[in-house]
C-alpha positions as CSV (number, residue, x, y, z in Angstrom):
1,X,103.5,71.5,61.9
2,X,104.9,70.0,64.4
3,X,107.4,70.7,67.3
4,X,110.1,69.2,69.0
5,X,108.8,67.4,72.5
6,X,110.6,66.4,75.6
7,X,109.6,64.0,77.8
8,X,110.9,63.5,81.6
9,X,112.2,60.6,82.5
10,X,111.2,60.7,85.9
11,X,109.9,57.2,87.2
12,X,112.5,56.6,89.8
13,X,113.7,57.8,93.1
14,X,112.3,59.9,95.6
15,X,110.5,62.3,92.9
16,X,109.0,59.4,91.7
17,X,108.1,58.2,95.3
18,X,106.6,61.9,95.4
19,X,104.1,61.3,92.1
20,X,103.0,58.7,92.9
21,X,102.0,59.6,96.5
22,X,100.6,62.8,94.6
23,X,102.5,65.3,97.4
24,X,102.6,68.9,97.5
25,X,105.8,71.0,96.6
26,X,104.6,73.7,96.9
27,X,100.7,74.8,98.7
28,X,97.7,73.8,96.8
29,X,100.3,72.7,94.2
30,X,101.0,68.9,93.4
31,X,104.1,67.3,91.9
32,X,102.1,65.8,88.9
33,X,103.4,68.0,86.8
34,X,101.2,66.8,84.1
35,X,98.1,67.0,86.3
36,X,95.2,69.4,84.9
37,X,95.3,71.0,88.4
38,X,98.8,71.9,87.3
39,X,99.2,75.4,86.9
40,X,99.4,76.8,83.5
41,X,102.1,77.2,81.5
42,X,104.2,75.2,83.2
43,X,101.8,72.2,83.2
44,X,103.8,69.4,81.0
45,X,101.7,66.8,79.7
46,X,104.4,63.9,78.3
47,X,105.9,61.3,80.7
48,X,108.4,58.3,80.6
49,X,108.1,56.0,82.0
50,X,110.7,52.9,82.3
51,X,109.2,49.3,81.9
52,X,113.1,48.4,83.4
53,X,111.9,49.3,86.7
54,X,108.0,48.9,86.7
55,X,107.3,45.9,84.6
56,X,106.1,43.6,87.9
57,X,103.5,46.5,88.3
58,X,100.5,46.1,86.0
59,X,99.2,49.5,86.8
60,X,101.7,51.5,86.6
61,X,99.8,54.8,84.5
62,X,97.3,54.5,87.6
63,X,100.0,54.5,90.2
64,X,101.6,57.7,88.9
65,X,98.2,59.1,87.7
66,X,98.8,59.7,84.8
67,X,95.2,60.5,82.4
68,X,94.2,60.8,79.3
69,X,96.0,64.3,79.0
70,X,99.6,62.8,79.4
71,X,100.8,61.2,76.8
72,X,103.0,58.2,78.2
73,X,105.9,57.0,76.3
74,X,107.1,53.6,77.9
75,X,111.0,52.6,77.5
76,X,111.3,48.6,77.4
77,X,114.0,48.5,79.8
78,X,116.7,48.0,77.2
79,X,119.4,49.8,79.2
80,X,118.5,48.3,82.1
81,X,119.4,45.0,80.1
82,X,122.2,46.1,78.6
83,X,124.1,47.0,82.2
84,X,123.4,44.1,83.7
85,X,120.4,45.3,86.5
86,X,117.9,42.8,84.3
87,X,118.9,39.5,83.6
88,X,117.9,38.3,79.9
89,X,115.6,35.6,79.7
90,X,113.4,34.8,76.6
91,X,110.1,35.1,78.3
92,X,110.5,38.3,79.1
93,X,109.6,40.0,76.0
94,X,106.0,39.0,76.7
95,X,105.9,40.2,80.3
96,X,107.3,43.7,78.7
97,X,104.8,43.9,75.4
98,X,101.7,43.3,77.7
99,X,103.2,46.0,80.2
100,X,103.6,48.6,77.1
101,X,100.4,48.0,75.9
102,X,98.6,48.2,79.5
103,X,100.1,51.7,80.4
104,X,102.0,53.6,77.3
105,X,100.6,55.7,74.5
106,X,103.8,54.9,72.5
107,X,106.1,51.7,73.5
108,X,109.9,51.4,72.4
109,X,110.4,48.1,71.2
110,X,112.2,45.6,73.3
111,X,115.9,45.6,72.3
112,X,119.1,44.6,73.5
113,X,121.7,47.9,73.2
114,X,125.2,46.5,71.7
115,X,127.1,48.1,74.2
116,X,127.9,47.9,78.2
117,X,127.4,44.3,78.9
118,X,127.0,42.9,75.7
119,X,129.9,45.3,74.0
120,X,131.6,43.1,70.5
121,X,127.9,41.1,70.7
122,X,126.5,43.4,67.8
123,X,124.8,40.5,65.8
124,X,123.6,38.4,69.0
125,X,122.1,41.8,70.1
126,X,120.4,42.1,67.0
127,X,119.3,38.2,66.7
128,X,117.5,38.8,70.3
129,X,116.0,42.0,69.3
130,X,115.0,41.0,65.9
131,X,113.2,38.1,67.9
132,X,111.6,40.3,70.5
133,X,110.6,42.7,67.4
134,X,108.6,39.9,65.4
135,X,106.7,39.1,69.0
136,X,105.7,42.6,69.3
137,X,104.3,43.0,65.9
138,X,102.7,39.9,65.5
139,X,100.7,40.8,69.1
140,X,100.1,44.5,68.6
141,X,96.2,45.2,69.1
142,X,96.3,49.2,68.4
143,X,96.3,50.2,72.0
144,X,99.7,51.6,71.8
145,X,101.7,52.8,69.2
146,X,105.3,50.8,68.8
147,X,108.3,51.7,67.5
148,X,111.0,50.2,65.8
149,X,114.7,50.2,67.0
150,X,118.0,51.1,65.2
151,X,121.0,50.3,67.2
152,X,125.0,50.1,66.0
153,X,128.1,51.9,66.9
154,X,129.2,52.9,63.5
155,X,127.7,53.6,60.0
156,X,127.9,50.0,58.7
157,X,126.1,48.6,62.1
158,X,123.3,50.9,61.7
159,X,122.5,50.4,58.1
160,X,122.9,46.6,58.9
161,X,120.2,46.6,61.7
162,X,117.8,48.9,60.0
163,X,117.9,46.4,56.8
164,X,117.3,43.5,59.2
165,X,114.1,45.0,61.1
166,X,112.9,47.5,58.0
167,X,110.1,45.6,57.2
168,X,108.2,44.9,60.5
169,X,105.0,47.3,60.5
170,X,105.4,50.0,63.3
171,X,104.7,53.4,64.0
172,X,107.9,55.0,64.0
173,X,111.4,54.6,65.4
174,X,113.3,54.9,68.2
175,X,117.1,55.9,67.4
176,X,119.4,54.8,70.6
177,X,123.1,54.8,71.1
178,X,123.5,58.4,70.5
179,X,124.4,59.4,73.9
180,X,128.0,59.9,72.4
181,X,127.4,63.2,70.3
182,X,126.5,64.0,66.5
183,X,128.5,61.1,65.0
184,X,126.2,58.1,65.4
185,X,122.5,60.4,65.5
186,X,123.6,62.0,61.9
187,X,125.1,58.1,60.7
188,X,121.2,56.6,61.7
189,X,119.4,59.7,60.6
190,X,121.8,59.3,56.9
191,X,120.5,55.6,57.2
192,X,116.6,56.6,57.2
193,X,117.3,58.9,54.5
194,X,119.3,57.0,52.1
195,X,116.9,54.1,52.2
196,X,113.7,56.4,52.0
197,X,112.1,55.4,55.7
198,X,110.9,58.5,56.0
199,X,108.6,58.6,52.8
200,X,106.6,55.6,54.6
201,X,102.9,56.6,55.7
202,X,103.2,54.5,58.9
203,X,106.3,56.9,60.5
204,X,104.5,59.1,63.2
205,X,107.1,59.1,65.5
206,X,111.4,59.0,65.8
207,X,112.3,59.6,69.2
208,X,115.9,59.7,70.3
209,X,116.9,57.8,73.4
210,X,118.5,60.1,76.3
211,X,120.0,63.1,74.9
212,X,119.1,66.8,76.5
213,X,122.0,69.4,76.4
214,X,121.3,72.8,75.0
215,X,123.5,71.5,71.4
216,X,121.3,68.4,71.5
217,X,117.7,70.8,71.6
218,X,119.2,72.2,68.6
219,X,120.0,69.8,66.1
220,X,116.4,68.1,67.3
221,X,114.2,71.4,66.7
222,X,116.4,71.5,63.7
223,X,115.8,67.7,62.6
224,X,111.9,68.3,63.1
225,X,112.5,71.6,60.8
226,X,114.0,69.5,58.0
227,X,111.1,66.8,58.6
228,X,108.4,69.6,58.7
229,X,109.7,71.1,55.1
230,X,110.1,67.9,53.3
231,X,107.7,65.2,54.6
232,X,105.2,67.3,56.0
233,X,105.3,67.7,59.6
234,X,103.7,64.0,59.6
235,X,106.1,63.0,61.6
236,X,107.0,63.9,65.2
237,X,111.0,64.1,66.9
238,X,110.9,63.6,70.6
239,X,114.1,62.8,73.1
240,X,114.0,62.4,77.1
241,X,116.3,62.4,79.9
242,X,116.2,62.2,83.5
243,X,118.2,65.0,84.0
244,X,115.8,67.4,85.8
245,X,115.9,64.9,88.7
246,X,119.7,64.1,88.6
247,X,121.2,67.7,88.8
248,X,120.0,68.3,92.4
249,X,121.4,65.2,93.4
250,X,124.8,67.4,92.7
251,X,123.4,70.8,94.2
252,X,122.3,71.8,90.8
253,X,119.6,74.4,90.0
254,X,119.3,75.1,86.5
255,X,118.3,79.3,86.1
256,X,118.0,79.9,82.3
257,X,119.8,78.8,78.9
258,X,122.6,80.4,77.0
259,X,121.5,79.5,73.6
260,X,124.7,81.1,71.7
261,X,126.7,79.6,73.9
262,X,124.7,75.8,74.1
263,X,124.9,75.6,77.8
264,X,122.5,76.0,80.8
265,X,123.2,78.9,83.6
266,X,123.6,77.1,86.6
267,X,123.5,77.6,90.7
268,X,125.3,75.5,92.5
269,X,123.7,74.9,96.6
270,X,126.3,73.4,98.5
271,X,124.4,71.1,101.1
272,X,125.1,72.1,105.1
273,X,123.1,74.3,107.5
274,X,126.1,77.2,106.8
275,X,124.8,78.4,103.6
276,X,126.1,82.1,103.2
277,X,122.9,83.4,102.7
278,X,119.9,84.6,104.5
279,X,117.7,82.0,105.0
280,X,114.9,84.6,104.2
281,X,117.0,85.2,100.6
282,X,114.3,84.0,98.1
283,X,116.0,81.6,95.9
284,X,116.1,82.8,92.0
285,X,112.6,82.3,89.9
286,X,113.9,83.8,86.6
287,X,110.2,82.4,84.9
288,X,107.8,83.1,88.1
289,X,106.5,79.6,88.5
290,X,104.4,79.1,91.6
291,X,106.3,75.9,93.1
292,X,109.6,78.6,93.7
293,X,107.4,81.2,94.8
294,X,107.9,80.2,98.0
295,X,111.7,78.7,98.1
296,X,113.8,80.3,100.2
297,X,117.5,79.6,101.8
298,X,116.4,78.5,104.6
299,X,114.9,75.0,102.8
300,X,118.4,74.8,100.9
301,X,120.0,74.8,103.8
302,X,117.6,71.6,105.0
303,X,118.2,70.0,101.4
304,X,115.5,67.2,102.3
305,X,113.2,65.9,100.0
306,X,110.8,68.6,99.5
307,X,114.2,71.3,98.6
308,X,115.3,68.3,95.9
309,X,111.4,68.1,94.7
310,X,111.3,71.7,94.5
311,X,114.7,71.6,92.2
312,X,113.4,69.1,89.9
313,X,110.3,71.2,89.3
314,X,112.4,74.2,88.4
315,X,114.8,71.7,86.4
316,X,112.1,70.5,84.1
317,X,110.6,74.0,83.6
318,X,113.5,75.5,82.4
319,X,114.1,72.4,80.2
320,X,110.6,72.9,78.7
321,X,111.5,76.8,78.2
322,X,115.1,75.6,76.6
323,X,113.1,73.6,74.0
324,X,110.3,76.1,73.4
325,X,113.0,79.3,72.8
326,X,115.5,76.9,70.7
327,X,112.5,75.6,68.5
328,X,111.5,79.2,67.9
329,X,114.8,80.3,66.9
330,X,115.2,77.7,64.2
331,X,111.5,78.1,63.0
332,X,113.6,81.5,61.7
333,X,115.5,81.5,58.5
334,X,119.1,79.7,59.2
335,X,121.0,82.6,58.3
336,X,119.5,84.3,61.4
337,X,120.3,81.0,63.2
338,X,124.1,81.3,62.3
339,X,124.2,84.7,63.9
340,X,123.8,82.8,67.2
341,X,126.2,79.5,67.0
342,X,129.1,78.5,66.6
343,X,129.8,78.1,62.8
344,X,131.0,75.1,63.2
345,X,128.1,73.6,65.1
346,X,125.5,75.4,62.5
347,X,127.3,74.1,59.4
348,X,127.2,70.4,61.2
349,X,123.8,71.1,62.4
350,X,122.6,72.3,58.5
351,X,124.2,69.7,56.9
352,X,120.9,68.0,57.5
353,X,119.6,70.2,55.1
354,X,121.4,68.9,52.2
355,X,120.9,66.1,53.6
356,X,116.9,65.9,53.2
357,X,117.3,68.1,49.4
358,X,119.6,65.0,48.5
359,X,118.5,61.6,50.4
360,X,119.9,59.2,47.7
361,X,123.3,61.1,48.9
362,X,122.7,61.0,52.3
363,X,125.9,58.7,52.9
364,X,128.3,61.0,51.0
365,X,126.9,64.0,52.5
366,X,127.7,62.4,56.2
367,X,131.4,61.7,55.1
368,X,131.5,65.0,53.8
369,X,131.0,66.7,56.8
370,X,132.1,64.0,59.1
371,X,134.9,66.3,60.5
372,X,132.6,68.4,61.9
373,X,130.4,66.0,63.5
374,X,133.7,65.0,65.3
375,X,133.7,68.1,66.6
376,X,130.7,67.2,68.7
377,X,131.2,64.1,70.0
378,X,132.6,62.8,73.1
379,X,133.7,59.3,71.7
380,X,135.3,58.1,68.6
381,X,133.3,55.2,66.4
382,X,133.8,51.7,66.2
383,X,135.8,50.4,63.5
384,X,132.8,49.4,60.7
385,X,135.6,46.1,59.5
386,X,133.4,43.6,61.5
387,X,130.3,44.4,60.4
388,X,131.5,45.1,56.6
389,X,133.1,41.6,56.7
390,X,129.9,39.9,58.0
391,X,128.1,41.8,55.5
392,X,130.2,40.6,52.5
393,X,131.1,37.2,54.0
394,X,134.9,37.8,54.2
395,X,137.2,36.3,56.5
């Protein structure tokens, strides 16, 4: 069966700058975290990589050195797109499809997100993406496996763009826009459900865009549970973030998870020279990986790149434990589950559940426990009027 992955987005910056120069942070111990000369168990073999920043370089699974081990997701550059840092231009689905199949295992489909820049453009956003969607799958030659997109920013939106792009033969999907909280990921995963995408042989993948808090590792591992028990485990529920490499940017060093509580234990190093600590002080290793065998004070105290380097490391490998000791907890029966969580989270969280028993219901179930999903999200939905009015041709 299979198991919730992560995968780092890590391509930019100075820790990228770092992989691809293949430095040490640690001695004898490289960056390339994915490397087979990565110690073990730490060793992480999945990678993002985003075709927003490396699509004028034709080589890019060379540059970072990434093998056959890794398995290399590629992100189109859609939010790169949607703010604004990519200008739109027709052509440029071709220049990204031959970049996805050159240097991913698994390509996201070019889309164009309905939101930052192109906010209220819900159907021009789709009309692009449905374009850019037919290119890919008319072009696809098996070297990577692509997946779908389902965008929207309410219930109506989502189901409207999945029936739009259903039928175009892919390997999976990629859910985006769910940033937000529980809301929009349960309204797309009700979608799936209620109009059977799951029961399709093709589905190996659903990989949700950019989510990583502690809450987020659970409703995933519990998401790939309800997959698992119903469909098989044939298909496999991924997210990424690039989190690992942001929090040091704040003076964050992540130490362990607090699963009842959804949140991760944090240090905070305040940058200066007059650190109150000895700069022999070993800095805190709670899972005894080599690269923070060696940290000390002393290098917070010079917070250059090989301190931030050494951070990320330690980021990422307490991510990869978060996911490993959340996954095992909800492998366990749910009633053990609920002894840990909040009871509202683990009723929104299980809702799922009925969800899967009862597909054909999926959209009453939602409603149904839309209150709680509330709960767990940072933003309220778009009104679904506009797309319900398109839909039905009323004015």
């Amino acid at each position: 069966m299979k198991e919730l992955v992560y995968y780092p987005s890590l391509s930019s910056g100075g820790f990228a700058s770092w992989l691809k120069k293949d430095k040490e942070v640690a001695p004898g111990i490289s960056a390339r975290f994915y490397s087979p000369e990565f110690p073990e168990p730490w060793r992480h073999e999945y990678f993002l990589i985003t075709a927003g920043h490396h699509y004028k370089k034709p080589e890019s699974r060379k540059d970072y050195g990434l093998g056959d081990n890794v398995k290399v997701m590629g992100d189109s550059g859609g939010f790169q797109l949607a703010t604004g840092a990519i200008k739109w231009k027709p052509e440029f689905k071709e220049t990204i499809f031959h970049w996805l199949e050159n240097n991913c295992d698994i390509g996201v489909n070019l889309d164009i997100p309905p939101r930052v820049k192109y906010e209220g453009k819900f159907y021009e956003c789709l009309d692009i993406s449905y374009e850019n969607f037919k290119y890919f799958a008319d072009n696809q030659s098996g070297k990577c496996d692509f997946l779908n997109v389902i965008q929207g920013n309410n219930l109506a939106e989502y189901e409207y763009w999945y029936k739009k792009v259903a039928d175009f033969d892919f390997n999976g999907w990629c859910i985006g826009g769910t940033q937000s909280g529980l809301v929009l990921l349960m309204q797309a995963i009700a979608v799936m459900l209620q109009n059977g995408e799951f029961d399709k042989e093709r589905n190996r993948y659903i990989h949700i865009l950019g989510i990583s808090k502690v809450s987020d590792f659970f409703i995933l591992a519990y998401f790939q549970k309800m997959i698992n028990e119903y469909y098989g485990g044939r298909i496999q529920i991924s997210t990424d973030s690039s989190s690992p490499g942001q929090y040091p940017v704040y003076g964050i060093y992540l130490h362990s998870p607090q699963l009842g509580k959804m949140v991760f234990n944090q240090l905070h190093f305040p940058k200066g020279d007059t650190l109150p600590y000895k700069e022999t002080d070993p800095v805190p290793n709670p899972y005894g990986h080599p690269v923070a065998e060696s940290f000390t004070f002393g290098d917070v105290a010079k917070y250059d790149a090989l301190c931030m380097n050494k951070m990320t490391i330690n980021n990422l490998i307490v991510y990869n434990e978060t996911v490993r000791q959340v996954t095992e907890l909800v492998k366990c029966h749910d009633e053990l589950v609920s002894l840990m969580l909040p009871n509202e989270f683990y009723r929104a969280m299980t809702s799922m559940r009925e969800m899967f028993a009862h597909p054909d219901k999926a959209y009453e179930i939602y409603e149904k426990s839309l209150p709680l999903y509330k709960k767990y999200s940072s933003t309220q939905e778009i009104s679904n009027d506009s797309v319900l009015n398109h839909f039905f041709n009323v004015t």
